[in-house]
C-alpha positions as CSV (number, residue, x, y, z in Angstrom):
1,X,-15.3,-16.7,18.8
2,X,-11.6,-16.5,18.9
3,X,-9.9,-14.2,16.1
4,X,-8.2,-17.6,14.7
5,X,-11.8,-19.5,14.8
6,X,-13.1,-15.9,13.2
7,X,-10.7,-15.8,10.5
8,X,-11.2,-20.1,9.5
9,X,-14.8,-18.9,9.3
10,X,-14.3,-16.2,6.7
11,X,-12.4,-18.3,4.5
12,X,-15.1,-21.2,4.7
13,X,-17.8,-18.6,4.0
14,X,-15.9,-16.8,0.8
15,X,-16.2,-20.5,-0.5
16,X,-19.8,-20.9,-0.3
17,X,-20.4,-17.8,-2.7
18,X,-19.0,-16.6,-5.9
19,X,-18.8,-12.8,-4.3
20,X,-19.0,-11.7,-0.6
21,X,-20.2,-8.7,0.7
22,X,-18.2,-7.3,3.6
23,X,-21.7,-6.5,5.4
24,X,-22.9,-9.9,5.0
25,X,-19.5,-10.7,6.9
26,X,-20.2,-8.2,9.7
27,X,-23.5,-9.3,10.1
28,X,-22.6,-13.2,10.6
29,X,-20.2,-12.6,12.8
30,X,-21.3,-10.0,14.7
31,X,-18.4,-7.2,14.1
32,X,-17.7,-3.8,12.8
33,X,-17.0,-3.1,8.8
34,X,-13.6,-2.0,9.9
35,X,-12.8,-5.7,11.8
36,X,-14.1,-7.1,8.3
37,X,-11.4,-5.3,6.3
38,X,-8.6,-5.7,9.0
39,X,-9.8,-9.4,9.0
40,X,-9.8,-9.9,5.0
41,X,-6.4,-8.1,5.1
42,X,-4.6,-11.2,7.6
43,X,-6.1,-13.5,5.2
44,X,-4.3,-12.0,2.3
45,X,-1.0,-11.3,3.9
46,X,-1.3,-15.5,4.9
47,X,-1.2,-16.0,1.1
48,X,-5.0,-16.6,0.5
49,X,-6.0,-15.0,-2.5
50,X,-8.8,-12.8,-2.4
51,X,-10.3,-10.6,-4.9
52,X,-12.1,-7.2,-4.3
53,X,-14.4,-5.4,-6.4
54,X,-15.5,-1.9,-4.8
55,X,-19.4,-1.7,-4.2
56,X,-19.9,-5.3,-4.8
57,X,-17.4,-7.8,-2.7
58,X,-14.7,-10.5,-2.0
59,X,-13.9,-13.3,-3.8
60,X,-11.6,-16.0,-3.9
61,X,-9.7,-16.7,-7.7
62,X,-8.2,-19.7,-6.6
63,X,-8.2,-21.5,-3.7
64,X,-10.1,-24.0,-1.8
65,X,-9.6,-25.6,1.9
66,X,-9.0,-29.2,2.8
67,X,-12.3,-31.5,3.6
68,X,-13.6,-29.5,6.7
69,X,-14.2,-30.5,10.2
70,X,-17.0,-30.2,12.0
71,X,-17.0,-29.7,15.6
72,X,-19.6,-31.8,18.0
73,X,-22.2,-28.9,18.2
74,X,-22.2,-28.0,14.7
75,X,-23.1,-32.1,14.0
76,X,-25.7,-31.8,16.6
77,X,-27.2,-28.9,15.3
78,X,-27.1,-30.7,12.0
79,X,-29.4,-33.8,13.3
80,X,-31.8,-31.4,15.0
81,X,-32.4,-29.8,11.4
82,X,-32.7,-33.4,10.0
83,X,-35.3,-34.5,12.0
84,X,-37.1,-31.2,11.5
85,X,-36.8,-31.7,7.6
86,X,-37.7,-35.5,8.6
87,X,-41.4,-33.9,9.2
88,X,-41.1,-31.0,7.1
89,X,-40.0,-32.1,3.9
90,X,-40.7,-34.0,0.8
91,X,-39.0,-37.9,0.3
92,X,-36.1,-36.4,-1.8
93,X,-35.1,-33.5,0.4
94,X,-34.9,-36.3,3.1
95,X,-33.1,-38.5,0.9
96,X,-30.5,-36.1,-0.5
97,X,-30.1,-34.6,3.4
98,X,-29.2,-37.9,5.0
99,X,-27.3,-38.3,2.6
100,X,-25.2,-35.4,3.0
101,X,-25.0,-36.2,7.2
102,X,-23.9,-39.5,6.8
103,X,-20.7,-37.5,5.1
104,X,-20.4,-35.2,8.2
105,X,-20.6,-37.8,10.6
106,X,-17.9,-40.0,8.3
107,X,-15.1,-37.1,9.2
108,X,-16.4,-37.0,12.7
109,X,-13.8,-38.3,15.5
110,X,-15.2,-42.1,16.4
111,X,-16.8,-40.7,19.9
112,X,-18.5,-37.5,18.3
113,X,-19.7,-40.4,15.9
114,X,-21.1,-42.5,18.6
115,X,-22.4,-39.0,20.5
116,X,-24.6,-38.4,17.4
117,X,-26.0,-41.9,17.7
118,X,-27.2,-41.9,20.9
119,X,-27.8,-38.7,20.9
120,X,-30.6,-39.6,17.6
121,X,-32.8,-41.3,19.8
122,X,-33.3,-38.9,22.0
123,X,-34.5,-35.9,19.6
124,X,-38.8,-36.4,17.8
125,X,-40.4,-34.1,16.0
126,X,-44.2,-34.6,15.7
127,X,-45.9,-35.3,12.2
128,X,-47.9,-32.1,11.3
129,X,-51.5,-33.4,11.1
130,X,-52.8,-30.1,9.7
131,X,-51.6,-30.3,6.0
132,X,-51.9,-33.3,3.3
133,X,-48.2,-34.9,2.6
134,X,-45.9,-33.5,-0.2
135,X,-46.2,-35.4,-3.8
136,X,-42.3,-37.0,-3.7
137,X,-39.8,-34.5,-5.5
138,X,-41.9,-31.2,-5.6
139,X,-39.9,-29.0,-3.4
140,X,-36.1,-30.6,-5.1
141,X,-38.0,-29.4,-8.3
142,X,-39.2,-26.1,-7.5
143,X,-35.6,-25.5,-6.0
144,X,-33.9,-26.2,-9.4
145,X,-36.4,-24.3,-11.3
146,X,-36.4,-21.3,-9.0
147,X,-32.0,-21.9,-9.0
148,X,-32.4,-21.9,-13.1
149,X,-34.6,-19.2,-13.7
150,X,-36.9,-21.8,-15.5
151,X,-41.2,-21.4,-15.5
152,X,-42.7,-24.0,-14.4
153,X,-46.0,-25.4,-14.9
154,X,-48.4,-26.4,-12.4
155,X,-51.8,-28.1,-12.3
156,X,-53.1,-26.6,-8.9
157,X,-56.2,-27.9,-6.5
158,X,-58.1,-24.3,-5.3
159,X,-59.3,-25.1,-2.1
160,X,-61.8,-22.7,-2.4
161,X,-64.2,-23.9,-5.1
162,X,-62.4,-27.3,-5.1
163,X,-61.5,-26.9,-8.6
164,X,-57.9,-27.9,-10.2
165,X,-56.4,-25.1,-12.5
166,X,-53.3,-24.9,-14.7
167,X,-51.0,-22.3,-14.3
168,X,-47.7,-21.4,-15.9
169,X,-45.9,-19.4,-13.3
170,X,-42.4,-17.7,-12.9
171,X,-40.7,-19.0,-9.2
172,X,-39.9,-16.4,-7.0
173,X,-39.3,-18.4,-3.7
174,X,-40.2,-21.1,-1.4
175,X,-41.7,-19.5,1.8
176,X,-42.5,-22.1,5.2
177,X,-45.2,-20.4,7.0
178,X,-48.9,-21.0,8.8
179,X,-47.4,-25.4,9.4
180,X,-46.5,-25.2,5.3
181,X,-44.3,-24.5,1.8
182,X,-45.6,-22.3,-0.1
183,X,-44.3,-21.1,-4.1
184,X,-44.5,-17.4,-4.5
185,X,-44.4,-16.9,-8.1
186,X,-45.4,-15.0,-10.5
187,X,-48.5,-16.5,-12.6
188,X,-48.6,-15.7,-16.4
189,X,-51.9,-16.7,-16.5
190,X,-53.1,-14.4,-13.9
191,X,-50.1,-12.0,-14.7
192,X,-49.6,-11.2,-11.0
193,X,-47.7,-12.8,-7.9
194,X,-49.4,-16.0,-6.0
195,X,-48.9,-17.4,-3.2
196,X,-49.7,-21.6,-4.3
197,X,-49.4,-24.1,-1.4
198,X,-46.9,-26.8,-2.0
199,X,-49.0,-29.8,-1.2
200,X,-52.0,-28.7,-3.8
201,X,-49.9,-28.9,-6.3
202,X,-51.5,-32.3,-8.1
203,X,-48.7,-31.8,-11.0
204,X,-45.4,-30.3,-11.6
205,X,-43.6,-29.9,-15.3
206,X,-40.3,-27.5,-15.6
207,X,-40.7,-26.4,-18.8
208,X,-37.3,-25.4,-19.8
209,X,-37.6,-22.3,-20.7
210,X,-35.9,-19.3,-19.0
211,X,-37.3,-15.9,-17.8
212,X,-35.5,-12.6,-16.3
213,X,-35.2,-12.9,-12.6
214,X,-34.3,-8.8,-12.8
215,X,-37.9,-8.2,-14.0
216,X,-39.0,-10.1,-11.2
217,X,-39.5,-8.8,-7.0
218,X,-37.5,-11.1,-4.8
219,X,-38.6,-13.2,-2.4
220,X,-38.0,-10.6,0.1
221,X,-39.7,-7.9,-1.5
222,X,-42.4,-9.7,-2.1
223,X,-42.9,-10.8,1.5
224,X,-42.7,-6.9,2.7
225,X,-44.9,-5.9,0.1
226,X,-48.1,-8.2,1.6
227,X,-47.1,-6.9,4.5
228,X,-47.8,-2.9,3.6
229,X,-50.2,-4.5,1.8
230,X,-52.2,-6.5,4.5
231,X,-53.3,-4.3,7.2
232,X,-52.6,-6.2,10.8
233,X,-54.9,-5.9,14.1
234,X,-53.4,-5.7,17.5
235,X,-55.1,-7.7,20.0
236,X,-55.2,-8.5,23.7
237,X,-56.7,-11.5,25.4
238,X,-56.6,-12.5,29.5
239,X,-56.0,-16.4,29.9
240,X,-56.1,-17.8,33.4
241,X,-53.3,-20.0,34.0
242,X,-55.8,-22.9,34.4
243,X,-56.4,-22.2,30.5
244,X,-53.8,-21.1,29.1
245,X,-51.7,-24.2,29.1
246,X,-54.0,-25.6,26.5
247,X,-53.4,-22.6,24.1
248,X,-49.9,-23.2,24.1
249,X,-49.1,-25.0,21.2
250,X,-52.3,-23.3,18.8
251,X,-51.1,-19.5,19.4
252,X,-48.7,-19.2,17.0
253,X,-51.3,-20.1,14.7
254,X,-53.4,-17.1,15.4
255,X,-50.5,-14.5,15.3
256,X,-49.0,-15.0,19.1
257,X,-46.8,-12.2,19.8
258,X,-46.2,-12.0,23.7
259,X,-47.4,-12.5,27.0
260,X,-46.8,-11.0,30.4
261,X,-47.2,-13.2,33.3
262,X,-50.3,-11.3,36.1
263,X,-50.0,-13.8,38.5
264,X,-53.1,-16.1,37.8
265,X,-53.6,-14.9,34.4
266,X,-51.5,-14.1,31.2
267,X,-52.1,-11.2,29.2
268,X,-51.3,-12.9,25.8
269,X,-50.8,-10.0,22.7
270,X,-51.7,-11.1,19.1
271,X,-51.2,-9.7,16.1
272,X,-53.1,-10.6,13.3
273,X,-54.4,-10.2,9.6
274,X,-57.6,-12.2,9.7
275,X,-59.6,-11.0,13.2
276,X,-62.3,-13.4,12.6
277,X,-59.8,-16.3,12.5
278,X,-58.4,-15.1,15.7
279,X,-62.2,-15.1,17.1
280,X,-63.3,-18.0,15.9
281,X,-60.3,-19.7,18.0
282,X,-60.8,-18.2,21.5
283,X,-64.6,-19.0,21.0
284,X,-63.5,-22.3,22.1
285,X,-62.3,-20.9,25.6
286,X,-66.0,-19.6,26.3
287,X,-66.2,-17.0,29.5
288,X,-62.9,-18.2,30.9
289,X,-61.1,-15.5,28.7
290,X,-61.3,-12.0,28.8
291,X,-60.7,-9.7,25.8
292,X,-59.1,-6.1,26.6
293,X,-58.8,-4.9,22.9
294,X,-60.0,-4.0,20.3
295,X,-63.7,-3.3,20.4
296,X,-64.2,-5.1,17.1
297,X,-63.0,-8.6,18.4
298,X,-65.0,-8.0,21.5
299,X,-68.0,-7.3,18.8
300,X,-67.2,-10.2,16.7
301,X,-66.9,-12.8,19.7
302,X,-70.8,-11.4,20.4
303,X,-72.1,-12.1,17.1
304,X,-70.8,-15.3,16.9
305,X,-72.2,-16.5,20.0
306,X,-75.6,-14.6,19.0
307,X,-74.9,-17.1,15.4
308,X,-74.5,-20.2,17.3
309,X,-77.7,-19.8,19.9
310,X,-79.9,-18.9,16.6
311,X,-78.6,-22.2,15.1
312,X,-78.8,-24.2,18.1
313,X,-82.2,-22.7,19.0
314,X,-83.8,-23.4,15.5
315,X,-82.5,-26.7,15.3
316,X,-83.2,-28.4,18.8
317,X,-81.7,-31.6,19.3
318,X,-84.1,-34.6,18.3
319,X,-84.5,-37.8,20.2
């Protein structure tokens, strides 16, 4: 990026936020503190009017760019994340996102405009087939509450003993992982963090009333705090190449980290929380996989076979 480009940039970015940090600046674009400031500097001596407050950030006190243009790769990055959130989403983040791209694409040039078109036909994202769909609203809901401080209450399907509870909970953050949303909040009624999965939530009230983000970890802290708290296994498996192009698309279910290629095998490394999960999945693959390490998954894999040959040889087949 070109020092002009650079500079357009900064201004767009002090517009999106009420105060700035100069490292947030450095780490966007990839520069040194000491570019920031020479940067911020040429922005003031152009007349813009930025504020500073030592320790905290920039800020602008009055000023605000023209309608901006978008270039044809920032469009097209913008309809690959709309057919993600296509799949990903609830009805009324959809909605309100097509709504906003029809807006880009309206202060496109005509042939970026007919680019996008053509270019919409040729990008799918599959329908997830391992979670139940989103009630309409829920995540434009939790946003709002978790952007207004506000508790929310929630009538919430446990999987585990199939049972619905109600909980009155403080939103921390909306967290996509393991092909899902997920609220972390913080649950008055169990007066710790939980981790509730967006689409058992049967029913969702805001309740209006405010609490003290302050008093509260953020979303961040809270995601490196189950991770001290979770203690994670290494672990290395052999796939032939025959095999392994079936485990392509379940790995990073199961904690895929790497692989180096051995010629007619991959040595595939996982990292993982749950072990058994991990065993329970290359059980599947039978003796065409090899396990290097640990001992314990080699262990496990044994007495789940020993399981399934008691079962199968106290229940013969009948008929």
């Amino acid at each position: 990026m070109n020092r002009l480009d650079r500079l357009t940039a900064i201004l767009i970015h002090l517009q999106t936020k009420r105060v700035v940090r100069a490292q947030e600046l450095a780490k966007r674009f990839d520069i040194s503190l000491r570019t920031v400031y020479r940067d911020i500097r040429s922005l003031e001596e152009a007349g813009v009017p930025i504020g500073a407050e030592a320790g905290v950030g920039y800020f602008l006190t009055d000023y605000h760019l023209p309608p901006v243009m978008f270039t044809s790769a920032e469009a097209s990055a913008l309809l690959l994340g709309g057919k993600l959130i296509e799949k990903w989403a609830d009805e009324s983040i959809r909605t309100e996102f097509e709504s906003a791209l029809f807006k880009i694409k309206s202060v496109l040039k005509r042939t970026d405009q007919e680019r996008l078109d053509d270019l919409e036909a040729h990008i799918h994202v599959a329908t997830p087939r391992s979670r139940q769909p989103y009630s309409d609203g829920l995540l434009t809901h939790i946003q709002h509450a978790i952007a207004q401080n506000q508790v929310l209450l929630l009538q919430y399907h446990s999987q585990y003993n199939d049972t619905e509870t109600e909980r009155e909970v403080e939103p921390v953050g909306l967290h996509h992982y393991r092909m899902g949303w997920h609220l972390i909040a913080f649950c008055r009624t169990r007066q710790d963090y939980r981790d509730f999965r967006v689409d058992r939530i049967r029913q969702l009230t805001n309740t209006g009333q405010r609490f003290a983000r302050p008093e509260r970890l953020s979303l961040q802290e809270y995601i490196d705090r189950m991770g001290a708290d979770w203690p994670v296994d290494n672990a290395t498996v052999l796939f032939p190449k025959s095999v392994a192009r079936f485990m392509q698309e379940q790995k990073y279910a199961y904690g895929f980290v790497s692989e180096d290629d051995l010629g007619d095998y991959f040595r595939v490394n996982f990292q993982t929380p749950y072990i058994e999960g991990l065993a329970r999945w290359l059980l599947m693959y039978g003796n065409s996989i090899t396990i290097e390490h640990p001992e314990s998954l080699r262990t496990m894999m044994q007495q789940l076979a020993d399981e399934l040959q008691t079962h199968y040889s106290a229940h013969p087949v009948i008929g």
